[in-house]
N, C-alpha and C positions, 0 to 999 in steps of 0.2 A: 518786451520786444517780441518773443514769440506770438502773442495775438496779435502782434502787427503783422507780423509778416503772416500769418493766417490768413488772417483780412485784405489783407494787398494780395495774396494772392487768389483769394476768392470773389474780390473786385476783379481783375484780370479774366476771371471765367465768366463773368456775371458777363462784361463787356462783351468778352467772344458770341456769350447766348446771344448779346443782340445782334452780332453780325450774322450768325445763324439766320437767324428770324427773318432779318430782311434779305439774306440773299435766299431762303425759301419761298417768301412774298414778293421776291421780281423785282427787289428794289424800290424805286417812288415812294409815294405820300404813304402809303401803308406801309411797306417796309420800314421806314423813317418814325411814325408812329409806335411801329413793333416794336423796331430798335430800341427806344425810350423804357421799354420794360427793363433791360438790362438795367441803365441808369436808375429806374428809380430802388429798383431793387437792393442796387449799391446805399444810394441815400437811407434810405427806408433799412436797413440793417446797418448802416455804419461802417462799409466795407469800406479800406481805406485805397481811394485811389488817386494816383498822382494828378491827376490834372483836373480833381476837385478841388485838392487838399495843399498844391503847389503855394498858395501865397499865404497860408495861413503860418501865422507868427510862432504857434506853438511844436511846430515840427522844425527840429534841426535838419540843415542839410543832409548831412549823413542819412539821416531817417527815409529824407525823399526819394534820395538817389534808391534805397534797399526797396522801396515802397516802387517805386517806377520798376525797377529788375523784380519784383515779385509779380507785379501786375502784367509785366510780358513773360512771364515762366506762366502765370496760369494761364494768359489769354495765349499761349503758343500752345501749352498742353491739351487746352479744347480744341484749339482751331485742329493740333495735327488729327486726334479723335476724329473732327469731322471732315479732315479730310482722308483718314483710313473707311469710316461709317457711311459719309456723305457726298458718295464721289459727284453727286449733281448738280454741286454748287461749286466745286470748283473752278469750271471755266469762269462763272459770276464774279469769283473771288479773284482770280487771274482778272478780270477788266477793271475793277475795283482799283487793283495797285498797279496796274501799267500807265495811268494817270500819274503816277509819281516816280519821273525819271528827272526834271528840270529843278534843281535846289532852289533858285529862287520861286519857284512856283509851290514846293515843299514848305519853304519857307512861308509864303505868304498864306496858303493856306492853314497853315500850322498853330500861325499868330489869329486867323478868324477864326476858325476852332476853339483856340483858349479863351478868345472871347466868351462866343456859346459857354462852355465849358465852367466857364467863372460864373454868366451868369444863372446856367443851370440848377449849380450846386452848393451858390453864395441863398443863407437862407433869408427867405423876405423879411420884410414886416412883422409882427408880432400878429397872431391873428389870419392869415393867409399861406394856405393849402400853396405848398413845394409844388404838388403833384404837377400846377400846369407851367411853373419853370423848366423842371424837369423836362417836360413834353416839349416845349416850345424850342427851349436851346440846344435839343438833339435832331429834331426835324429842322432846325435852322443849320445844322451844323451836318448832318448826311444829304441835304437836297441840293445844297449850297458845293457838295462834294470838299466840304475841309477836311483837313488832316490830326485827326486826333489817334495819338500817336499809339495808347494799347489798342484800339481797335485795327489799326493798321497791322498792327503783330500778330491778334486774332485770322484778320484776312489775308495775310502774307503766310501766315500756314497753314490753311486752307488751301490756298490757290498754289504751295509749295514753295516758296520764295517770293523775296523783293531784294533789291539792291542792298546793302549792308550798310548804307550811310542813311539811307531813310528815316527810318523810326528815330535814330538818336536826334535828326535836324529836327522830327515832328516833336521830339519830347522838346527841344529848348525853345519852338515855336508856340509851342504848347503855352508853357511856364510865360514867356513874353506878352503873348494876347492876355495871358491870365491877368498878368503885374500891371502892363498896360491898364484895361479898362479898369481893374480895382482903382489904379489912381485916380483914373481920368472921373471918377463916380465918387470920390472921396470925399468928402466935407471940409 
């Protein structure tokens, strides 16, 4: 359990690195492409984080829950870093989560997030490179402005705050778009 919670919490910073990146790169297509560094980095080491790892059978609940609260202690510990480092992107980070004051809008963003999300980090075929899942389901999922809920914790300590019911509606938003499409793509 200790290299879990290592891992979930160095998922949670990998993540923040991408909200770095893209609110350094101004946000858009590039930003959203940068972003994706964070993810693949997660895949590509095995860092465990919650809204890759939410539908997978072999994680008990308990586990998740610790794995989601690790992945926002790291990705808050960065974000607050770059918001003491990087006072330049906070106003960026501040327009990022004032988008998320309407629950239902939290919500449905949340649930297309977990979509991306599941199929970013669900891996293909036997024989076929992650890398452009990866890519695709993070630029589908920051242009699209969804709600994936450690990234929101990264850009809510940056930018200083968000509402306090946020991030828990985006984690269970999260986990639903995930359970959703997995069914809906099931055999």
């Amino acid at each position: 359990m200790k290299a879990s919670i290592r891992r979930s919490a160095a998922a949670g910073v990998l993540i923040c690195m991408g909200c770095i990146v893209n609110l350094k790169a101004g946000g858009g297509l590039a930003g959203a492409v940068l972003f994706s560094a964070g993810l693949w980095f997660v895949v590509n080491f095995d860092a465990e984080l919650f809204t890759g790892r939410v539908t997978r059978n072999d994680y008990p609940w308990l586990q998740k829950a610790i794995m989601l609260g690790m992945n926002l202690v790291g990705a808050g510990v960065c974000g607050l870093l770059a918001y003491c480092f990087l006072p330049e992107i906070r106003e960026s980070a501040a327009a990022v989560t004032a988008s998320y004051s309407d629950p239902l809008r939290v919500t449905w963003q949340a649930v297309m997030c977990g979509v991306c999300m599941y199929l970013a980090t669900t891996p293909p075929k036997e024989g076929v490179s992650r890398f452009p899942f990866v890519v695709y389901g993070v630029v589908l999922f920051i242009l699209s402005g969804y709600g994936h809920s450690i990234a929101l914790g990264g850009y809510a300590a940056i930018a200083g705050g968000i509402a306090w019911w946020v991030i828990p509606l985006a984690a269970v938003g999260n986990g639903l778009g995930s359970y959703g499409i997995k069914w809906l793509l099931e055999r």
